[in-house]
N, C-alpha and C positions, 0 to 999 in steps of 0.2 A: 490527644488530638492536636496537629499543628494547625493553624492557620495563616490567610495570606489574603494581603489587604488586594483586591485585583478591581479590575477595572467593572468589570462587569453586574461585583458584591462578593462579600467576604466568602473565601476558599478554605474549604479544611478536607485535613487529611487522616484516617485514621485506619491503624494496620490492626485488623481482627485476630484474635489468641489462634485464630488456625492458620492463619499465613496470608487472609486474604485483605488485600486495599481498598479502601472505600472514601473515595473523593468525592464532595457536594459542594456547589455552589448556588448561594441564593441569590436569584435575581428574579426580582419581582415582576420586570415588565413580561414574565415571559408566562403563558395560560399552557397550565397541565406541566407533566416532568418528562425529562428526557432522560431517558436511561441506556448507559451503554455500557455493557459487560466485553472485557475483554480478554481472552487466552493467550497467555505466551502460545501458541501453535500456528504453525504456516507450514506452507511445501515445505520449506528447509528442514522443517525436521522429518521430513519422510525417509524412510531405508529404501535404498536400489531395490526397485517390484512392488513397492507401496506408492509409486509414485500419485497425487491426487489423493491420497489418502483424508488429509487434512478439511480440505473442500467437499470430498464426500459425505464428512462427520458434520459438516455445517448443514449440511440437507439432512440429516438422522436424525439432528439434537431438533428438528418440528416433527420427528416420530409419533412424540408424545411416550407415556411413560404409562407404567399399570395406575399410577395413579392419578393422570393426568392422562387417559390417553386420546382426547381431541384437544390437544396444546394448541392449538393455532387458533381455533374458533372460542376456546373458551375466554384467553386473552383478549379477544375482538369483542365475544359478548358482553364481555365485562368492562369495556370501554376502550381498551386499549387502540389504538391506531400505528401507524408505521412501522409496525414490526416485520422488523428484518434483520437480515445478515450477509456478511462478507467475509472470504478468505482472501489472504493475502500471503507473500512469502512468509512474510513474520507471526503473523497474529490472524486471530478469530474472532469476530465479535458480532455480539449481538445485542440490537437495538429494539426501542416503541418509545414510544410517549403514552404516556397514562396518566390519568386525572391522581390526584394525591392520595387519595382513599383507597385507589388499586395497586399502589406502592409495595406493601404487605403479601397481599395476594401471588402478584407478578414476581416477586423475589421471592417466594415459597417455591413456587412454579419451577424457576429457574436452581432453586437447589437441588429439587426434586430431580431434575433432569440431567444437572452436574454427575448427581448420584447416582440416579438410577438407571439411565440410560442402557448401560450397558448387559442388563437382565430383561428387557425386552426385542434384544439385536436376535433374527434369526433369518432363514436363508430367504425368506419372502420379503423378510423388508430390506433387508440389501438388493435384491433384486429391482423390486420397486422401484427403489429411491436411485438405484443407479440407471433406472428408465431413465427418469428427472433430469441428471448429472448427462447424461449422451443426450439427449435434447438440447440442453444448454449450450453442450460444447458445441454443434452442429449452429445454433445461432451464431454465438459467437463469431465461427471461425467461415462464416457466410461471407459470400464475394469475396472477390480476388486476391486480397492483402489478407486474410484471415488467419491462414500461416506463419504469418510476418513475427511476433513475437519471438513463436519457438525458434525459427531460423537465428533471430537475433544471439536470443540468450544461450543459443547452443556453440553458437560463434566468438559471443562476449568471454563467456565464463569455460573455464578447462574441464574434463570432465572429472567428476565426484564432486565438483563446488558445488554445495548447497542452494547456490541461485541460479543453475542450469538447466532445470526443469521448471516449465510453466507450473501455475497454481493447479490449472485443470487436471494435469496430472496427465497417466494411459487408463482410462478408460476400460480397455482389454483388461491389464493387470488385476483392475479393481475388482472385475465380476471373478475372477479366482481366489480372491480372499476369502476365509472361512470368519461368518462369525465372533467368532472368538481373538481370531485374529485384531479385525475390528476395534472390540471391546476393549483387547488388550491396551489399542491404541488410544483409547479416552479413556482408559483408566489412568494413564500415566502420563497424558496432559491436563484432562479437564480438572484439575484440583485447586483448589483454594490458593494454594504457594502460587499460585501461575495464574492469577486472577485479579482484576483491578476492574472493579464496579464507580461507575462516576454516574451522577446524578446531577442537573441541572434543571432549577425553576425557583417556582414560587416558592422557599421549602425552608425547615429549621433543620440543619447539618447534624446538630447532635442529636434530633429525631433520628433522621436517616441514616443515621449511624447505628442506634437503637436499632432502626428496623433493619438493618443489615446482618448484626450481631445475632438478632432474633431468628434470622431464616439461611443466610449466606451461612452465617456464624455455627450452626451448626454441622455443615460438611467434615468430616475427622481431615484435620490434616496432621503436621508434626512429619509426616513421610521425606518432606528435605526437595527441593527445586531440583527436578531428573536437569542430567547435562543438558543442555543443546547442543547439536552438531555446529562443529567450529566453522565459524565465519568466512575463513578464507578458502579452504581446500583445497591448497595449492597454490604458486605462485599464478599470477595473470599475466597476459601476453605480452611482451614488450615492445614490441610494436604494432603502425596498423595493419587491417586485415580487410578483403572486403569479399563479402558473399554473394553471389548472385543467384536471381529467380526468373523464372518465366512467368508472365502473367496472361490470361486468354486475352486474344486477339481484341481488339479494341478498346482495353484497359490503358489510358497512359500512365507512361513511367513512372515510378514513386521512387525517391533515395529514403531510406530509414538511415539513424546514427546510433550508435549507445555510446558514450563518452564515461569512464569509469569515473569517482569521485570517494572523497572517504565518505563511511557511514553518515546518517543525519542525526544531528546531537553532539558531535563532534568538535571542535574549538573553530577548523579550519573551514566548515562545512558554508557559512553563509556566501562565502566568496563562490563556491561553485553554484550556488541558487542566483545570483547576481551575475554569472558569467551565463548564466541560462537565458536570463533576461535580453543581457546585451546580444546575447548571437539571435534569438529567437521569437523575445515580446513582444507583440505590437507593430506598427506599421512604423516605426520607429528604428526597430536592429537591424542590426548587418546583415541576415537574409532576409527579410523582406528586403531591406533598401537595394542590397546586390543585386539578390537571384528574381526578383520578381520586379522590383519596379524599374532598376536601371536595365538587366541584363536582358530580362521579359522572359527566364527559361522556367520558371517556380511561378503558380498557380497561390493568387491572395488565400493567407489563411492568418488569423490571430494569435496562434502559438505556433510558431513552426520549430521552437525548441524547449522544453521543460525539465524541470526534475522531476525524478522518479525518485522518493526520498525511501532507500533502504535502510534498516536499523543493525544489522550486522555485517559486517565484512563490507563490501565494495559495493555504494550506493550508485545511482547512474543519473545521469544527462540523457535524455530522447528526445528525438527530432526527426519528422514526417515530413519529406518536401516532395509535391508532385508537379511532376513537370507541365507545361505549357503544349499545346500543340507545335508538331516538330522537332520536340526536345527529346534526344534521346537517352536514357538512362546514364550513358558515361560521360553525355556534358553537363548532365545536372547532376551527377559524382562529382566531377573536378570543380562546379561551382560551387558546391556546400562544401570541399574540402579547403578551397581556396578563403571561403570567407571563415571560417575558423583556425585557418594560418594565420587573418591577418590580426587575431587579436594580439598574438605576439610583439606587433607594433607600438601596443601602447592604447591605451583610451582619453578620446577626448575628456575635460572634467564637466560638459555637458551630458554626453553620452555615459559615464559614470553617475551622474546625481538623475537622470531619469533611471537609470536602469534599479539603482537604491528606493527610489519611489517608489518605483512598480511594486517590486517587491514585495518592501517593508508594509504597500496597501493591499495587496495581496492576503500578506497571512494577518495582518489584525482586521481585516473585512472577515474575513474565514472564521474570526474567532468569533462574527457577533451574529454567527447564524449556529444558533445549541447543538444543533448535531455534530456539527465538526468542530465545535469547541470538546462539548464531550469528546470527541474523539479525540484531539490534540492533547487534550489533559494526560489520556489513561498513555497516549503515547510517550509523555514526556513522565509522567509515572516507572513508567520500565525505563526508558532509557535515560535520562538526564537525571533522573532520580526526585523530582518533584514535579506537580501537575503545574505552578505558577511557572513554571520555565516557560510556557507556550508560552507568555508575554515576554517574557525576555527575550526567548529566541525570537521574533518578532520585532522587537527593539536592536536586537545585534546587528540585523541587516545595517542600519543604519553608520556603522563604524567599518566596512569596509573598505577599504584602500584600492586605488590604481593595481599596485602594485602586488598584491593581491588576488585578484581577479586574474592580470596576467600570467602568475607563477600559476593560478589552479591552469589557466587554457592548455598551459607549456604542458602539465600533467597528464589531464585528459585526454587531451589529443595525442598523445604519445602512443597512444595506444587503443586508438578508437576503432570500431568496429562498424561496419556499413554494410545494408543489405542493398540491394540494388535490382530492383521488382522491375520488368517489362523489355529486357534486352532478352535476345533470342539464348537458348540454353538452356542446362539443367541447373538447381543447383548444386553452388563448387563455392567453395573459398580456397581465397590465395592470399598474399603476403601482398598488401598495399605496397606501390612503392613512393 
């Protein structure tokens, strides 16, 4: 078991005889435990005709099992609250909070369905649960922009890159997979080697470890970490590009951006979370202060630019700018392109120590709410190689340089990608000039 003196209460870490990671930190001010289980598996590992695959299996694994087969209610009966789940490019995970007494129970539970899962999969319950999954997707992708993503990442990335396809996946595709097909596919991600269990609360770490060892711990692993599909697949565009949409009649224009950046975890990486800052945080950056309050073409909004922090291959920069009445989709293009030319110029070292602030208050506020610290932990678990990095990373921001921040802009924009929603047309991409 390592440990790690953190801010929160002491961090430890302890890797189970099957492969599986089990991170606990105890922090008292917090009532009941937070638990978040997380799967190396996202879109990215899906094969060309499995696309969605990944997000489907998150709606299966509440199945329930032969031997648990009301998973959902019997967790809730037994105290549980906030259970839930997400898919992501990268990963799968599943969350609740439970009083400490159901710690035992809930991680039985969760072995049980690691395991078994794939011996109650038949053509009813994929049917079912991909009701659920076509529901979703139709929320989601409700009102005008709801396309907007796929347009992007189909524009962003080359085809066979692994971050090409949305999470949601084709739908269609899904309802012709067999069964077994399916199973195949949790069998050879949801296993122990590819699992990082972090726990947050009231708690004694080398308990929780105990009870991990006790219910996790038994899963067979020894099978060896399946590849991942590689990161890159393919070289990226070398320069910009921009897509256009038509949006129904009386929608005003929106510019979207994706700006490529290295993965997060990375040496180089806080510099592009900082460069996100400066073009897009707050009533403070460059587009607010351009596009919206000197220029008046962009519509107030509080992040008009973000990181999207990917963990393999080419992470991204996003940015939503909607225009103003009047403004037509190609002058609110040339003014979002124009204020991310001008970082090239250099930054004030006002406007570099606010954009550091933000940040660096950004992600250690992030860290003092359990659930996304759990989360930040099992993140930095797989990728940076220990769960205390979330504080470091969090402390880095603050050693970013000028100079810095300019070299990532020169990068990003070199090769940024823009959809352009409410001008008349189909869409088409073409070669920015």
């Amino acid at each position: 078991m390592e440990w790690y003196d953190a801010p929160h209460g002491p961090l430890s870490t302890t890797r189970l005889a099957n492969g599986l990671t089990v991170v606990a930190q105890r922090d008292p001010a917090l009532r009941g435990l937070h638990v978040h289980l997380r799967y190396d598996v996202g879109s990215r590992d899906e094969a060309p005709g499995h696309h969605g695959l990944a997000h489907f299996l998150e709606h299966l694994m509440f199945l329930g099992t032969r031997r648990h087969p009301d998973f959902l209610e019997t967790l809730r009966r037994a105290g549980a609250r906030d259970v839930n789940a997400s898919t992501s490019q990268d990963r799968s995970a599943f969350t609740m909070t439970v009083p400490s007494e159901l710690l035992p129970q809930a991680l039985a539970m969760e072995v049980d369905r690691m395991t078994g899962l794939a011996r109650v999969l038949d053509e009813r319950a994929l049917a079912d649960h991909l009701t659920l999954v076509r529901r979703e997707e139709r929320e989601r992708c409700r009102g005008p922009f709801g396309d907007a993503a796929r347009l992007l990442f189909e524009h962003a990335y080359p085809p066979g890159h692994p971050y090409r396809h949305p999470s949601m996946g084709d739908t269609d595709a899904l309802g012709r997979l067999s069964p077994e097909e399916v199973a195949r596919f949790h069998r050879r991600h949801y296993r122990p080697e590819r699992a990082t269990l972090v726990v947050v609360g009231d708690l004694d770490p080398e308990a929780v470890a105990g009870t991990a060892a006790a219910t996790l711990g038994a899963a067979p692993g020894g099978g060896g970490v399946p590849p991942r599909r590689d990161g890159t697949g393919g070289p990226l565009r070398g320069s910009p590009a921009v897509a256009r949409a038509t949006c129904p009649a009386g929608t005003p224009p929106r510019v979207y951006a994706l700006l490529h950046t290295p993965p997060y975890g990375v040496r180089e990486h806080p510099a592009y979370a900082v460069l996100a800052a400066v073009l897009g945080l707050g009533r403070g950056s460059r587009l607010f202060r351009s596009a919206v309050r000197d220029a008046r073409i962009a519509r107030p909004a509080g992040e008009l630019m973000a990181s999207w922090e990917l963990e393999r291959g080419s992470s991204l920069l996003y940015g939503a700018v909607t225009a103003t009445p009047g403004t037509t989709g190609a002058r609110l293009l040339d003014g979002v392109r124009t204020v991310l030319a001008s970082v090239s110029d250099g930054l004030t070292p006002r406007e570099l120590q606010r954009a550091v602030r933000l940040v660096r208050w950004q992600r250690l506020a992030g860290l003092d709410d359990p659930a996304r610290r759990a989360e930040a932990f099992a993140v930095h678990t797989r990728v940076t190689g220990g769960a205390h990095h979330a504080y470091t990373a969090a402390e880095a921001v603050a050693d970013v340089a000028e100079q810095a921040v300019v070299h990532a802009a020169g990068r990003s924009t070199a090769a940024a990608t823009f959809l352009v929603c409410g001008d008349a047309g189909t869409v088409a991409a073409e070669t920015a000039r």
